[in-house]
C-alpha angles and dihedrals in degrees: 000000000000135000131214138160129237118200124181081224107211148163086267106045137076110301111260093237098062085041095054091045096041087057094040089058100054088048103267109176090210144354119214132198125207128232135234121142087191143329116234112231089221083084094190094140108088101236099244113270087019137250133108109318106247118243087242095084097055089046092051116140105223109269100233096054094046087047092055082050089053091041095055095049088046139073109177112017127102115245125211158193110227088201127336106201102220101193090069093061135065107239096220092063092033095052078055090043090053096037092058100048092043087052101037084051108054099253093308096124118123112185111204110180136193145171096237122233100227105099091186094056095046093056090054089063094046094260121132102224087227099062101041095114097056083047095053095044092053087046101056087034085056097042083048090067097037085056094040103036140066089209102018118173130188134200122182140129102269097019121048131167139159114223110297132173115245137169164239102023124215121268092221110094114256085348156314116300104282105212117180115200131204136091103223130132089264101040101097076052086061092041092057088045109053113349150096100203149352134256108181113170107190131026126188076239153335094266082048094055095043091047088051097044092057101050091046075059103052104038081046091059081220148076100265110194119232126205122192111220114212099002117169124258103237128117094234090052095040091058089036080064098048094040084061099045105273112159097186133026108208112191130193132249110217110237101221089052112108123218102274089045083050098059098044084053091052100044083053083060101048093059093072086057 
């Protein structure tokens, strides 16, 4: 199994670059940054599981940006989207977006990708909250062909585009990961479709998940790996994990935490690797 670290890396919390550097130090396999372009103070979307949303996801640092700042301090860890949400991007900028970081970092590059929960959010960009999953499939299907071909076009319902030229390309060969989050009833559908991997981050429970990971693996034909975002960092948890599947273990940094609390944090991980 592997072991990687999430961060809602924000203009309050510990600079992506020491954090990068700190978990590439104590052996981290990865280091991943969230997503939120905004949050609408309407604040009519219950925040998923409930509670009072934390300041941290409207003070997020796009994640881009934070990740070429973790690449350039680094020389070995993965870097990654948790997650991109894709519906808030137009693929022909983002496939550049990816391409470039995947390139400027030496191949380092994992793209999860997710819908997003917030509705709210969605509508701002453009995007009707009930079609967000057709719009995120055209999107990484077009990107796809940004990223494979030298004239790619692409012509869908919500993305059309007649041949362009557009580089660099990724390192990565065809591609950069592809890693869909979510953990609804469809998403092993969206894994088969257009993905690489999956990055569920909560399950009703462990058997679920087992049971889950197993039949993505079979109707795939092939070992996809599956990554758990925010799992806790406790033994018992750690070997649940494992038990259902689980290739990679990603736990999260707490933002208000300042640099020495950091380390400590993320000496307490390393010691499940």
């Amino acid at each position: 199994m592997e072991h990687g670290v999430a961060l809602f890396c924000t203009d309050y919390s510990i600079e992506p670059a020491v954090v990068a550097r700190l978990a590439e130090a104590r052996g981290f396999e990865s280091l991943w940054f969230t997503e939120h372009t905004h949050i609408p103070v309407s604040r009519e979307t219950e925040r998923p599981g409930g509670g009072e949303l934390p300041r941290q996801y409207w003070h997020l640092y796009d994640p881009f940006v934070s990740l070429s700042f973790a690449a350039a301090a680094t020389e070995r860890i993965k870097i990654g989207t948790g997650v991109c949400l894709v519906i808030e991007h137009d693929p022909i900028v983002l496939a550049k977006q990816v391409a470039s970081l995947d390139r400027l970092s030496g191949g380092r590059f994992q793209f999860g990708v997710g819908a997003g929960w917030n509705q709210e959010e969605m509508r701002n960009h453009g995007t009707d909250p009930r079609r967000r999953f057709r719009v995120m499939r055209e999107r990484i299907e077009a990107m796809k062909r940004i990223w494979m071909e030298d004239e790619p076009e692409y012509h869908g319902e919500h993305v059309d585009f007649d041949p362009i030229w557009s580089w660099p390309k990724p390192v990565q060969q065809p591609h950069p990961p592809i890693l869909v989050g979510g953990g609804g009833e469809r998403v092993i559908d969206r894994v088969i479709a257009y993905g690489d991997e999956w990055i569920p981050n909560r399950v009703p429970s462990m058997e679920a998940l087992r049971e889950r990971t197993r039949e993505l693996r079979e109707r795939a034909g092939r070992h996809v790996p599956v990554s758990f975002f925010g799992a806790k960092p406790e033994a018992e948890t750690v070997e649940r994990l494992q038990w259902a599947g689980v290739d990679r273990c990603i736990y999260y940094v707490d933002p208000e935490a300042d640099a020495g609390e950091v380390e400590r944090a993320l000496d307490g991980f390393a010691a499940f690797r």
